[in-house]
C-alpha positions as CSV (number, residue, x, y, z in Angstrom):
1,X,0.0,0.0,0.0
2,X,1.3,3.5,-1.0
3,X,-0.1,5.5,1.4
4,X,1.3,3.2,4.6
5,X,3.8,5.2,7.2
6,X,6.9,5.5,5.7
7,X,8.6,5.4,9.2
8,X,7.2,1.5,9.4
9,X,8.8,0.1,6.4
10,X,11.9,-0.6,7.7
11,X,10.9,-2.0,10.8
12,X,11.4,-5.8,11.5
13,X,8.6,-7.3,13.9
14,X,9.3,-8.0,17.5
15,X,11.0,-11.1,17.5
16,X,10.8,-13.3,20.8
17,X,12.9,-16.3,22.2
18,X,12.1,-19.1,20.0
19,X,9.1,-21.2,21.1
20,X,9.6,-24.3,21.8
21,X,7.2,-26.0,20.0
22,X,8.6,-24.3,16.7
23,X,11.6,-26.1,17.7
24,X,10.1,-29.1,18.1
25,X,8.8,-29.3,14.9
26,X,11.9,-28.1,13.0
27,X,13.9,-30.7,14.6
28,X,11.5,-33.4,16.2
29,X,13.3,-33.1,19.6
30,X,11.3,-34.5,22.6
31,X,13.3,-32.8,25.3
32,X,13.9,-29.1,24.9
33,X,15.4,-26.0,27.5
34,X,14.2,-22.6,27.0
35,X,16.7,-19.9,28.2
36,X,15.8,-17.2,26.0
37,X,13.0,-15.3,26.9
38,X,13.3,-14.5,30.9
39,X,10.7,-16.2,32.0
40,X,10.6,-17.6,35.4
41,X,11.3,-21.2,35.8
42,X,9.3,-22.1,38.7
43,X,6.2,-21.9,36.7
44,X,2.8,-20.3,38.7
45,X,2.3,-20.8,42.5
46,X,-0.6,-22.9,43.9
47,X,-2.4,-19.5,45.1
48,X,-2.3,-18.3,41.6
49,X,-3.3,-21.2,39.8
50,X,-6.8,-21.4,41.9
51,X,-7.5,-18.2,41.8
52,X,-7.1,-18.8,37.7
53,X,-9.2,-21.8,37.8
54,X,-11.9,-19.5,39.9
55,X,-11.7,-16.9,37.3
56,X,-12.3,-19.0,34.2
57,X,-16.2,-19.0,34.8
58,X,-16.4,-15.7,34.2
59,X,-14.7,-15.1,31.1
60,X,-18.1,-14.6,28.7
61,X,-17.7,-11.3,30.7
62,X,-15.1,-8.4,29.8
63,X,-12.8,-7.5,32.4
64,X,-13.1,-4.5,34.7
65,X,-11.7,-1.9,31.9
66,X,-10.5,0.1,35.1
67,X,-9.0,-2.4,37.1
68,X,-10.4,-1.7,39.9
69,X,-9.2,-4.4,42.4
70,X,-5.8,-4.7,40.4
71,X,-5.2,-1.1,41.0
72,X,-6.1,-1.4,44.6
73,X,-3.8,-4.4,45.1
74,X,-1.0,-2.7,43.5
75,X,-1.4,0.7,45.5
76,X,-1.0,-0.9,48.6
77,X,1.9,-2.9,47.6
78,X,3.6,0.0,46.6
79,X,2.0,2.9,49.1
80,X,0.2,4.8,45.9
81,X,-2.9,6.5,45.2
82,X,-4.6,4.1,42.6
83,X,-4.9,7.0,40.4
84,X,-1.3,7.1,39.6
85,X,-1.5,3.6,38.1
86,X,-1.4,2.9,34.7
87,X,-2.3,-0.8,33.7
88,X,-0.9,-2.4,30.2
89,X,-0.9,-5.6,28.7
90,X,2.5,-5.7,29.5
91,X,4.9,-3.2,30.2
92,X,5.3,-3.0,26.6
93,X,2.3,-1.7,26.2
94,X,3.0,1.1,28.8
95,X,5.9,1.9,26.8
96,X,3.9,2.1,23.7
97,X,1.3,4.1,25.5
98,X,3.6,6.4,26.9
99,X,5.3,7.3,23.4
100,X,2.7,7.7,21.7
101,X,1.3,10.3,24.5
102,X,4.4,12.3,24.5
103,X,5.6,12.3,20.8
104,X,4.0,13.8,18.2
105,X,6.3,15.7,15.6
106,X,8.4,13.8,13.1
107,X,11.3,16.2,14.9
108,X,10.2,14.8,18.2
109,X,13.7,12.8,19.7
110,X,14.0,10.3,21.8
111,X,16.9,9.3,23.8
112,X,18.2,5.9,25.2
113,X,21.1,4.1,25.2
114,X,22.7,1.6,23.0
115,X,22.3,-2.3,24.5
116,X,19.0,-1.0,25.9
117,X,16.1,-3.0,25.0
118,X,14.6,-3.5,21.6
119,X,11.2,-2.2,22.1
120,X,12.4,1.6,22.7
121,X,14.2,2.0,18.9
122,X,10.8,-0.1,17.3
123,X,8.0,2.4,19.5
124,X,10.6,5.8,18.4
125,X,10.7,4.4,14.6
126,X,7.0,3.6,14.8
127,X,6.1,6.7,15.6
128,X,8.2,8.7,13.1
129,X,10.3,10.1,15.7
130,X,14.4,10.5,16.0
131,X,16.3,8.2,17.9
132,X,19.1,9.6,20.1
133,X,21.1,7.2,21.3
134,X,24.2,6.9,23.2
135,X,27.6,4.9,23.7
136,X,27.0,2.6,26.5
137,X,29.5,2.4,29.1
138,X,30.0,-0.7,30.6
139,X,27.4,-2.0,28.8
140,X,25.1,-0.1,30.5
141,X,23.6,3.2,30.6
142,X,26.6,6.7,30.7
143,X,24.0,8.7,32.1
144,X,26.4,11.9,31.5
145,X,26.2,11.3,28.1
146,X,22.4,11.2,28.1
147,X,22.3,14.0,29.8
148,X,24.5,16.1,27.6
149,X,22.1,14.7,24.4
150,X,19.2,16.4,25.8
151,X,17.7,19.2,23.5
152,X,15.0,21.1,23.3
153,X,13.4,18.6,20.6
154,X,13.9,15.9,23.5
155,X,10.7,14.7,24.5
156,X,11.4,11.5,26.2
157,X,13.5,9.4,27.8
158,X,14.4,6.1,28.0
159,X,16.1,4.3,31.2
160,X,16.3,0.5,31.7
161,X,17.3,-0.6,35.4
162,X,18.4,-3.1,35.9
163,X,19.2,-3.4,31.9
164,X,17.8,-5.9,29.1
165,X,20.3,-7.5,27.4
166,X,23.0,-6.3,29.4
167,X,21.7,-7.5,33.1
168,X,23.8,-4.4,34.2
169,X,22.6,-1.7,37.1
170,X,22.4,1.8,37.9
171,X,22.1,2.9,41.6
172,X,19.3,4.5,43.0
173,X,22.0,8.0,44.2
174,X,23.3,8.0,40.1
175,X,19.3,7.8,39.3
176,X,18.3,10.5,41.2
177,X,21.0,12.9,40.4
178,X,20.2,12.2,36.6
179,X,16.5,13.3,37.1
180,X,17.2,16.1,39.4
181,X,18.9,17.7,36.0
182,X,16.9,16.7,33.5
183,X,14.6,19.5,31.9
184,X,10.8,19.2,33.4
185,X,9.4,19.2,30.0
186,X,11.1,15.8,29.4
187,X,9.5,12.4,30.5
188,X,11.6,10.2,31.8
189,X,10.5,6.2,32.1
190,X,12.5,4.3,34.3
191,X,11.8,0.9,33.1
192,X,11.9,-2.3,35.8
193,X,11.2,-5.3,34.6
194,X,13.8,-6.9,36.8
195,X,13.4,-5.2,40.1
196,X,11.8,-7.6,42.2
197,X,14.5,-9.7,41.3
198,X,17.2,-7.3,43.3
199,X,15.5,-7.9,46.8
200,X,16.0,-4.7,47.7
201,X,13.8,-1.5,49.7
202,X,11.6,-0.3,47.3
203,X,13.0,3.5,47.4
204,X,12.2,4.9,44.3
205,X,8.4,5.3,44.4
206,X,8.6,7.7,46.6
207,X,10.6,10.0,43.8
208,X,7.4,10.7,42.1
209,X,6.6,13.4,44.9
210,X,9.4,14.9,43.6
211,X,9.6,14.3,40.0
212,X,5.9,15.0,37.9
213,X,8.5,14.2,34.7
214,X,8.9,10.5,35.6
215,X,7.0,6.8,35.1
216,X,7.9,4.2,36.9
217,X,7.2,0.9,34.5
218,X,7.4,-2.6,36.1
219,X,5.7,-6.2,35.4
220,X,4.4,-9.7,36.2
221,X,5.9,-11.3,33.5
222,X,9.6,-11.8,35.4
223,X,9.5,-12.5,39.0
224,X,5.7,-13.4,39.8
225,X,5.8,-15.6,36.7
226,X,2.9,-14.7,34.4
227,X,4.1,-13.7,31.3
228,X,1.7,-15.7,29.4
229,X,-1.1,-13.9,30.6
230,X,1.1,-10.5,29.6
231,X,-0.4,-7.7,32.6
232,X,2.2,-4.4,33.9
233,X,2.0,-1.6,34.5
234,X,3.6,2.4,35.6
235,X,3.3,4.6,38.4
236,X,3.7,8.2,37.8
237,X,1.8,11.8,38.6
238,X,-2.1,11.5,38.2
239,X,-1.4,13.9,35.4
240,X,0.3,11.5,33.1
241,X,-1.8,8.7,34.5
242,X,-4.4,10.3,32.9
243,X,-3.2,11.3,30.1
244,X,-2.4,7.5,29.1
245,X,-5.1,6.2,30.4
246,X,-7.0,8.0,27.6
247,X,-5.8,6.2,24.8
248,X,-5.1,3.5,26.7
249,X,-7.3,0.5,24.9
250,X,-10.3,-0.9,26.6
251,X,-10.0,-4.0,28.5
252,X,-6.2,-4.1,27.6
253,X,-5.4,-6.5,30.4
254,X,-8.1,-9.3,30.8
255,X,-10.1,-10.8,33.5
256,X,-7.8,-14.0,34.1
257,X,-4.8,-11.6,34.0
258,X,-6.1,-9.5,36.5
259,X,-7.1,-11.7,38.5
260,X,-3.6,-13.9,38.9
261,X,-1.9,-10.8,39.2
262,X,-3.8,-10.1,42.2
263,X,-3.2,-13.4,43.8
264,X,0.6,-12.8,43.1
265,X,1.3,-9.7,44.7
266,X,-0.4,-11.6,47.8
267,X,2.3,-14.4,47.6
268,X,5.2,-13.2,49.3
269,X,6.2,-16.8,50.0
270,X,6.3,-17.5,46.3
271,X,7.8,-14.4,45.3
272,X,11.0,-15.0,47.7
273,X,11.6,-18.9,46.1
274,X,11.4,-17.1,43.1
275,X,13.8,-14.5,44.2
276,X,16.0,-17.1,46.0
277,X,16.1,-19.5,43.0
278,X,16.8,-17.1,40.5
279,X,20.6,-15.9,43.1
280,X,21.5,-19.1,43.2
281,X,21.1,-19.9,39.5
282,X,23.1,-16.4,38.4
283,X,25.8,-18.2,40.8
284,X,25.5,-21.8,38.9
285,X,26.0,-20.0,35.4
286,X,28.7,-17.4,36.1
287,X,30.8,-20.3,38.0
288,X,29.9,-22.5,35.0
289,X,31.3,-19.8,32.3
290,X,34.1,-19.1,34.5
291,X,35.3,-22.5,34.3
292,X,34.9,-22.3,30.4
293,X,37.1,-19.6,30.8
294,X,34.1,-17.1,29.0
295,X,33.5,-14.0,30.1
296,X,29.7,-12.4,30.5
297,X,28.7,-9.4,32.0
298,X,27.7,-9.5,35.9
299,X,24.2,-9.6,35.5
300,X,21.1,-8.0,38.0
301,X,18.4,-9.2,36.5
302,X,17.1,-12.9,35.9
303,X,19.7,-13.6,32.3
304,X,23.5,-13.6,31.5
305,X,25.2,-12.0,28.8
306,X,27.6,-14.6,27.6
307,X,30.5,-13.6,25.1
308,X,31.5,-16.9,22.7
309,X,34.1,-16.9,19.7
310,X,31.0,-17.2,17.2
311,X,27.9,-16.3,19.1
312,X,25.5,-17.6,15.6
313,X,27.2,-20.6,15.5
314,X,26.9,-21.4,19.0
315,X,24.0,-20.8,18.8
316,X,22.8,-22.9,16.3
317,X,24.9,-25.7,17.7
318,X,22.9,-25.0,20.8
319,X,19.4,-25.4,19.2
320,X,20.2,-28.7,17.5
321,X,21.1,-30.3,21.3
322,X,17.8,-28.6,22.3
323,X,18.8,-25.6,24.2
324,X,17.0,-22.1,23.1
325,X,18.8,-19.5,24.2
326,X,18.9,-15.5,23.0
327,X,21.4,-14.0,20.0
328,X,20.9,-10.1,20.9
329,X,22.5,-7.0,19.2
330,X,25.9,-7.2,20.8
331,X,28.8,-8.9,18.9
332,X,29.1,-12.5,19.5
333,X,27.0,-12.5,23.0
334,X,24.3,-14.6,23.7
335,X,21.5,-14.0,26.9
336,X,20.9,-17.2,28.8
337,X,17.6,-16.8,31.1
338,X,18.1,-18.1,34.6
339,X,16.3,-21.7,34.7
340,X,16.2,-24.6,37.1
341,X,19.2,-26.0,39.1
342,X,19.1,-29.1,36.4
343,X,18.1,-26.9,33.6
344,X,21.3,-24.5,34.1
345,X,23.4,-27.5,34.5
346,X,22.8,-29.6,31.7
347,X,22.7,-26.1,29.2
348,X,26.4,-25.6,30.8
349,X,26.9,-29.5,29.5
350,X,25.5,-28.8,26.3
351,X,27.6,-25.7,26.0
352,X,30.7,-27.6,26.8
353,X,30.2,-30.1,24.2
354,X,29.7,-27.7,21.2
355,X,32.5,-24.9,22.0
């Protein structure tokens, strides 16, 4: 079609881990490891799983397009005013949502950092908009140099903490100081995917008192272990909560997801297994690698970044012994997602075997 957005035809679609039943029936393998996508091994708690099973007989009706209970549940968990919260299918969505609030103007920039993840460059292009992005340093985000790439066409900001692919983190003090100079005019999202899995005080709510400019993003998909049913979602100023929640879509996050999500953030004992398992198996892999003698980047999140001689080739190998892990846009690294103690060790036996 002629008349499509020219900012879209050079996009590639979204790709995820490979499934594993795509896998399967490229290769007719009965016994397969997926370590690409960052998904929690555990599987779903028993308290979730019920209060799924509960929820199914309800699902000729839509979901609560508000979300009301979900937003109640998560303002207590996190000590916010409900009408701060933003719900998504996903924190993609969020992401999405929160673009397409803020940038209008084929001039419009957006800036984030190189080895950041994939959605921010796909929602800028989508849009039309220009991506700035800048030099990573240490893989991660050189907040300086974000800083100094801040213009007056600079409508948004991109931060991810801790960082997809890289696994590397920012503190809270480096954070702070970043948003305390950034220009009120510019929204800044500080994306957490990964922060449950850091175990730490939750201190950076409490910035949104002081910063209207900033969006706090986080999900269910890592740590609480529903990213099948695909529900996030951002905290920020009732200002901005408004403003997405306008052309937010109806009933973006369903019933079921809603309703699991709920259960989870009531499952603290669930939650710290899943916090617990996922420490021990970042040990398991890095002391694997190191007696490989391969280096990766200290990761803070619930994945490695693992550096090999010929990361496609490697990769390939490890496909055909079963083993699905993550090429990303780094030379020669691959991500490996955190799985079960047996999982992690027989992928560092199958990585022995074809390096």
């Amino acid at each position: 079609m002629s008349n499509v957005c020219k900012s879209i035809l050079s996009l590639s679609p979204y790709q995820g881990g490979k499934p594993i039943s795509e896998l399967r029936r490229e290769l007719g393998l009965e016994h397969i490891v997926k370590l690409a996508s960052n998904e929690n091994p555990l599987g779903i708690g028993p308290r979730v799983q019920k209060a799924m099973q509960k929820a199914i007989i309800e699902i000729n009706r839509y979901p609560d397009g508000n979300g009301f209970e979900l937003k109640q549940a998560i303002g207590e968990h996190l000590n916010v005013d409900t009408n701060c919260i933003t719900l998504g299918n996903g924190s993609n969505d969020i992401l999405e949502l929160v673009a397409r609030a803020y940038v209008c103007h084929a001039d419009d920039e957006v800036v984030f950092s190189e080895y950041a993840f994939v959605v921010y460059p796909l929602v800028t292009q989508a849009l039309g908009a220009k991506a700035a992005v800048t030099k990573s340093k240490s893989f991660g985000h050189d907040l300086d140099a974000m800083l100094s790439t801040i213009s007056d066409k600079t409508k948004l900001v991109f931060i991810a903490n801790p960082n997809n692919p890289t696994g590397t983190l920012l503190s809270d003090k480096a954070i702070y100081q970043f948003l305390k100079q950034v220009p009120k005019s510019v929204v800044v999202v500080l994306d957490q995917a990964y922060f449950e899995y850091l175990d730490v005080e939750d201190g950076v709510i409490g910035w949104l008192k002081e910063f209207n400019h900033l969006i706090i993003t986080r999900t269910f998909s890592k740590a609480y272990a529903l990213a099948g049913l695909r529900v996030g979602y951002s905290v920020s100023s009732t200002m901005i909560a408004d403003y997405l929640n306008r052309i937010r879509q109806p009933f973006n996050v369903n019933h079921i997801a809603q309703t699991a999500a709920i259960s989870a953030l009531a499952d603290d004992s669930f939650l710290t297994r899943s916090v617990l398992a996922n420490k021990n198996g970042l040990i398991q892999l890095s002391k694997g690698f190191d007696k490989l003698q391969l280096s990766y980047i200290e990761s803070f999140a619930n994945f490695i970044a693992l550096k090999v001689d010929n990361a496609t080739d490697t990769y390939q190998k490890l496909l055909a012994k079963g083993f699905i892990v993550r090429p990303v846009e780094m030379e020669n690294y691959l991500r490996v997602s955190v799985g079960t103690l047996k999982e992690n060790n027989d992928f560092l036996e199958a990585l022995k075997s074809v390096l």
